[in-house]
N, C-alpha and C positions, 0 to 999 in steps of 0.2 A: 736482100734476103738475109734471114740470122735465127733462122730454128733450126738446123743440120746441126748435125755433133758440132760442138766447139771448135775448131779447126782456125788457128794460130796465123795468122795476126789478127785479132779482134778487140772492138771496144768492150764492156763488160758498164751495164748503166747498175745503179743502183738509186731506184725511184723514192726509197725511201728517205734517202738524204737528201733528195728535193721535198720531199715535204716535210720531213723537220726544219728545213732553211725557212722552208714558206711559212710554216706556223709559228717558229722564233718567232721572226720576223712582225709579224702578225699579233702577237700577246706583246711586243715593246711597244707597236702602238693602243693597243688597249690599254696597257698599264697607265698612261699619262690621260687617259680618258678623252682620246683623239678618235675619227674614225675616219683615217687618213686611208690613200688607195698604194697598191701595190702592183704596179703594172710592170708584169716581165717582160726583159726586153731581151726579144726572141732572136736577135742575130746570136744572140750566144750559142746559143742549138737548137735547132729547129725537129727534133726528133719528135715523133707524134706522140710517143709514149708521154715525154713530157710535159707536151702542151695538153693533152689529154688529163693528165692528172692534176693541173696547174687551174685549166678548167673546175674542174670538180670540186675544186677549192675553192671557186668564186671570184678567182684572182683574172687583171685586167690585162692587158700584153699591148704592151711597145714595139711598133713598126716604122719603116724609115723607106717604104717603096711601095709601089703597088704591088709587088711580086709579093711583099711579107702582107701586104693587107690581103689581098688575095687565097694567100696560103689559111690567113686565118678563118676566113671566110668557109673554104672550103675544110676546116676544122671543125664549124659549127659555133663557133664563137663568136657571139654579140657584137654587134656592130658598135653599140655603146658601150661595149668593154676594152674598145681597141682606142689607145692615143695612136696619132699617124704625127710623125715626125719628119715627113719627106721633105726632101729640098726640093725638089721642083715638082709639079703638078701645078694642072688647068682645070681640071674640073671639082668646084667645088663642093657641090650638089654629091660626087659618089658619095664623100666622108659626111654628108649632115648628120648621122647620128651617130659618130663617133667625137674625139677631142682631139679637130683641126690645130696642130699648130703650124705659125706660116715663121719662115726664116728670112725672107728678104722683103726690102719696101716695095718691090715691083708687087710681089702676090699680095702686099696691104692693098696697093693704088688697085689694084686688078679687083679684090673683091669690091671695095670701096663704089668700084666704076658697076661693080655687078648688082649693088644695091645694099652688100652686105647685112646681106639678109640671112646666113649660112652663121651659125657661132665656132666662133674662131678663138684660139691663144696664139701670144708672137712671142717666138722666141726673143730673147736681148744677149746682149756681146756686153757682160761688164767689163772686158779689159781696160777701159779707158774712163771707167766713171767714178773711180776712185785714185786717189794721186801717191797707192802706197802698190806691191805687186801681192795683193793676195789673189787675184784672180788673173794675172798676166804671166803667172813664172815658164808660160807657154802660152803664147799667142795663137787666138782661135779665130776661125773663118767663118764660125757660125754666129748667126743672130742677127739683129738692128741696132745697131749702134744708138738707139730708141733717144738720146741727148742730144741729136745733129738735127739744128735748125728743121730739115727738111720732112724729119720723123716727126718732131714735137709740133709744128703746124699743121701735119696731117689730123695727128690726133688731135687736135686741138679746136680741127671744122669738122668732124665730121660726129656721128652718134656713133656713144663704144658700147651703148649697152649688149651687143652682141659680138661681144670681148672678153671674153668668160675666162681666160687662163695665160699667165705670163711662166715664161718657164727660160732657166737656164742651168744649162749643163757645161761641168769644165773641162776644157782640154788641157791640161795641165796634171803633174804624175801628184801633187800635191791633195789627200784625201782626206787630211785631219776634221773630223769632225766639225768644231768651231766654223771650217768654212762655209760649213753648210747653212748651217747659224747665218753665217754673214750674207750669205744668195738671199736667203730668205728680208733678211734686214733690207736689203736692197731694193728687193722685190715690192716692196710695202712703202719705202720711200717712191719707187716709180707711181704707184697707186695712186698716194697721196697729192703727187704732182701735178699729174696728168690726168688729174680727176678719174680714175676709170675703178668707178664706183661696181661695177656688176661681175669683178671681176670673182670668181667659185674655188678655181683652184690655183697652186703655186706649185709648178712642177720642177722639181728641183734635180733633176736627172737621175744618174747612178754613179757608177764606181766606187761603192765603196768595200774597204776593205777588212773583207771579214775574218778574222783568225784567232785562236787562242795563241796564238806567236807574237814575238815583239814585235812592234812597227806595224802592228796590224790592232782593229780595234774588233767591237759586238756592237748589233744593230742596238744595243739599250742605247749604246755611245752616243751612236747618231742619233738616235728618236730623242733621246733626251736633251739633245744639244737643239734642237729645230726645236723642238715642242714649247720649249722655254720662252722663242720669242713668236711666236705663231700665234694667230689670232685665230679664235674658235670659230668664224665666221665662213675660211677659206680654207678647204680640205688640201693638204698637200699631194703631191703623185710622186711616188718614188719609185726609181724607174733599174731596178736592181738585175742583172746579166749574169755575170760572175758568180758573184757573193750566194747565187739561189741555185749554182748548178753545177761549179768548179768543181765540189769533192765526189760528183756524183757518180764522174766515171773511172775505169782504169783502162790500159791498155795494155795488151796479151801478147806476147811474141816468143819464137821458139830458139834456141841458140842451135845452130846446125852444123857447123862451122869451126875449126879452130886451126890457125897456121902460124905457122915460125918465121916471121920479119927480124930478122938478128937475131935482134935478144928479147924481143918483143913476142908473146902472143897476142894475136887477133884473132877477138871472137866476131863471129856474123851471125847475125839472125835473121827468121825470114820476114819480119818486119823494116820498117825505114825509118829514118827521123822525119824522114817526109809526111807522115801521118801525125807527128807530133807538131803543131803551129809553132813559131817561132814567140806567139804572143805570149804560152804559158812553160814553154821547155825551159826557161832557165827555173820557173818556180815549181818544178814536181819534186815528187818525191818518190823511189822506188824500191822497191824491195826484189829478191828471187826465189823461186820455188825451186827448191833442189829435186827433181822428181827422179835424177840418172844417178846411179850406184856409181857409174863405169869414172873410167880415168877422170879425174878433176884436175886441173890449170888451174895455175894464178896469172891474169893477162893485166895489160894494159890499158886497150880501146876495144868497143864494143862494135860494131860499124851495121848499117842495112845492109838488106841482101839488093843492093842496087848496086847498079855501073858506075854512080857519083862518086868520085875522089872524095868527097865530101860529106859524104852518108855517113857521118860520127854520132850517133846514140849519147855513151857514156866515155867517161873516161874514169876507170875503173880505180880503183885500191888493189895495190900489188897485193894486200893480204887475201881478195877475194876470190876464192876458189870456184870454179863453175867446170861442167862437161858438159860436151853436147846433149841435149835433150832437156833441160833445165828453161824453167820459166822466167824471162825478164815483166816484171809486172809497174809499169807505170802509172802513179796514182793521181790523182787530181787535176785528171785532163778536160774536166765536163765542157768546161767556155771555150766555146769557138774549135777545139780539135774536129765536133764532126760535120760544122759548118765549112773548114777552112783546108781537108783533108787533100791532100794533093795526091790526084792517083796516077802521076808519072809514073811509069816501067810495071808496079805490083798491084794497080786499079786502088780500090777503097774497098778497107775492112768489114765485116762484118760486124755484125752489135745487134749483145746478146741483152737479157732481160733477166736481173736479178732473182725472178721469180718463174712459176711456172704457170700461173693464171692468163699470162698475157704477153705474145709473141708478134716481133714486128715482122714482115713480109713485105718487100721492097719500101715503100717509103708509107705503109699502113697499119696501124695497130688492131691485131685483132683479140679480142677476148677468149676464153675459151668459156667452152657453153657445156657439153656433156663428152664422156664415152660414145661411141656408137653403139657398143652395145647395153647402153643407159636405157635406148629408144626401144632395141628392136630383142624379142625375144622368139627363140626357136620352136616355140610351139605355136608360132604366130599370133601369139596377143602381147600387139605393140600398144606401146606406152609413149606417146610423142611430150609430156604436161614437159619435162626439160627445156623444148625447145618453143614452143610455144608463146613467149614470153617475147621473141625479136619480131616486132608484129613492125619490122622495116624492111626496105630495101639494101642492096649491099651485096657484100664479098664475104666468101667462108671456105674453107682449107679444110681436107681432111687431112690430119698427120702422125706417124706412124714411127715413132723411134726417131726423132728428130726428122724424117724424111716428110719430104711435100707428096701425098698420095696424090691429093686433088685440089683444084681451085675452081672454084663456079663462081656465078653472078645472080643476082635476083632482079630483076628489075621491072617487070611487068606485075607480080607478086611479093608479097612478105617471104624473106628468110626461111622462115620456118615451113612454110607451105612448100618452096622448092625445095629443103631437104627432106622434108617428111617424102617425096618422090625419092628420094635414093635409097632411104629406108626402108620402106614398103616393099613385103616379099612380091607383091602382084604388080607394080608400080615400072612402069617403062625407061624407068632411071638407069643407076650404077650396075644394078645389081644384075639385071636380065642382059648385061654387056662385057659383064666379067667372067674370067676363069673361077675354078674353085680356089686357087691359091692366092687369086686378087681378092675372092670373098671375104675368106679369112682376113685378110692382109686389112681388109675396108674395116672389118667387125670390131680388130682390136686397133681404130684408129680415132683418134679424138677431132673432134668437131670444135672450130673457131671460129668466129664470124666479125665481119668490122661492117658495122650499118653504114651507109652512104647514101645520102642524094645526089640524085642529078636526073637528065635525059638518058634514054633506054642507047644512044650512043655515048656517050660519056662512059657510064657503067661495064661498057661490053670493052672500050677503050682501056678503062683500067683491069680490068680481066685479062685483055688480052697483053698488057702491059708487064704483069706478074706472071703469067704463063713463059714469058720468054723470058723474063730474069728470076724465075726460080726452077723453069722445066722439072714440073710435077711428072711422079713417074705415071701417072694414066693422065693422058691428054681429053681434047675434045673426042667425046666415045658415040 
């Protein structure tokens, strides 16, 4: 749930710095007159707002389970828009129209034995195919070691024209552009080798690192380092996490707190470090909102409002002044924070939406559509053309000053047909089951809706799912 007033500790997305990432990103591969793909890879954050909008853009998404193929599925996202990167899976037939890649020789032997008839790419493991460490500076578990007797005669009997994509990604913290360069160089010698002439794409993973900072590079970096030695024949995949969604969010917390340890003040807030991953808490960056007049401290450590000895935040500058009621604001948490969020002791934050068009409500994005009283007018000539327009099935919120008035389901009917029943002064809906001060309360309340397929139990499932974790103030009437 995350439309109720702002209430501390929460995420804070800003969608539009995912789509500037996404559209960089995007014009460095047109400038080199490529028309390379862009597949996000969704472990980063799985938030619908931004798979929604990543959607919208055309862009492909990177999954490594059935749980994430699944989710995207239930997103509405093309089947041939999803690489599936899992490590183990038996059924090869779900992904036929997605880009299977396989990571060990047994799923090769296994399609191989299935008739490989399904197109597939295989991951490789360069650590060992070169005699210098550009690709070992960290030893990886993933791929086919594709040079071992046992790999190079397989491919060697059998037909690969249904071997459409070689793809490796590095485990190693080593991001320099040139490397990328180098996979790719690699990649094309495999080709060469091994004759696998029908190969489409070269998927070269992610991690890279995006920054106007030192030590950090621009996707021009990379695209122009790959592009150089790429062959126009074989689209690359680039499979970007971070880099398209890191700056995107912040995190909100309130200082409530302050005590005298010696010589020490300790501030607490009602947030934890526990909502902040270990994977990005050393590289944030933070600032404070001074919002309290009242006494100011200069403190030491900052700590969560948890029981953990260990719930250390910051460690502050003795020059920084703060009083209770003052905003800790954490910036550039988007990867992996609301994936990885641990809700020991304080549960998981809430996470708002930079804008007012469009409100998430448990793990669903809804649009907003009109006022209610857009619809309905008090001399009785309603005007429904606003709504009219969601000619699907789904879920829709009435809401009221941040408050959930209501949540319904459509499922038998279009959207708009079930609400035009709540509207309608003669209509057996909301309105002939309310008080006068619900009326009102309904009139000045805005209408959202998030379209969804499924089964008429599916749909009443998810309804009844967001009724108990948002408890709207008028229930089933």
């Amino acid at each position: 749930m995350s439309i109720n007033t702002r209430k501390t500790p929460y995420y804070l997305l800003d969608l539009e710095k995912v789509r500037t990432n996404y559209l960089s990103f995007q014009k460095s591969i047109k400038s080199v007159g490529r028309n390379d793909i862009i597949a996000y890879s969704i472990k980063a954050n799985y938030n619908p707002a931004i798979i929604e909008l990543l959607k919208e853009l055309d862009a492909f998404f990177e999954v490594c389970s059935d749980y994430e193929y699944d989710l995207m599925k239930n997103y509405g996202i093309s089947a041939s828009h999803i690489i599936v990167n899992g490590c183990f899976y038996n059924d090869f037939s779900k992904y036929k129209d997605s880009i299977l890649i396989i990571d060990t020789y047994d799923q090769l032997l296994k399609w191989v034995k299935k008739g490989g008839e399904e197109k597939i790419g295989i991951r490789v493991n360069l650590d060992t195919i070169t005699f210098d460490n550009r690709f070992c500076n960290k030893k990886s578990r993933f791929g086919l070691q594709i040079q071992t007797e046992q790999v190079s005669k397989l491919l060697k009997q059998i037909n690969t024209k249904n071997i459409i994509c070689l793809h490796c990604h590095l485990s190693g913290n080593n991001r320099e552009p040139s490397i990328y360069r180098d996979i790719i160089i690699q990649l094309q010698k495999i080709c060469d080798d091994y004759r696998l002439n029908d190969i489409r794409y070269f998927d070269i993973g992610g991690g890279y690192k995006i920054s106007s900072k030192d030590g950090f590079w621009s996707f021009d970096d990379y695209v122009s380092e790959v592009s150089a030695v790429s062959r126009q024949n074989i689209q690359l995949i680039f499979e970007p996490g971070n880099s398209l969604v890191r700056n995107c969010a912040e995190y909100h917390t309130e200082v409530v707190a302050v005590k005298k340890i010696g010589n020490d003040n300790i501030f607490v807030v009602d947030g934890s470090s526990l909502h902040i991953p270990k994977s990005n808490f050393k590289t944030t960056e933070y600032h404070f909102e001074h919002l309290n007049k009242r006494k100011k401290y200069s403190g030491q450590r900052l700590y969560g409002n948890t029981c953990k000895e260990s719930d250390l935040l910051l460690t502050l500058n003795d020059n920084e002044m703060i009083a209770i009621g003052d905003r800790l604001i954490i910036e550039n948490i988007g990867a992996y924070s609301l994936n990885e969020v641990n809700p020991l002791i304080l549960g998981i934050p809430n996470v708002y939406l930079k804008m007012n068009k469009q409100i998430i409500i448990g793990n669903h994005l809804f649009n907003f559509v009109c006022q209610y009283s857009d619809c309905y007018n008090k001399n009785g000539r309603n005007n429904y053309s606003a709504i009219k327009k969601i000619s699907e099935t789904g879920l829709y919120a009435f809401v009221h000053n941040g408050i959930i008035i209501y949540i319904g389901v459509a499922y038998s009917r279009n959207i708009n047909e079930r609400v035009v029943q709540h509207f309608r002064k003669d209509s057996g809906g909301l309105r002939k089951k309310l008080s006068q001060v619900h009326i009102k309360e309904l009139e000045e309340s805005y209408l959202y809706v998030c379209p969804l397929n499924g089964t008429k139990q599916s749909l009443l499932f998810e309804e009844a799912l967001l009724i108990g974790l948002c408890k709207p103030k008028l229930n089933y009437l």
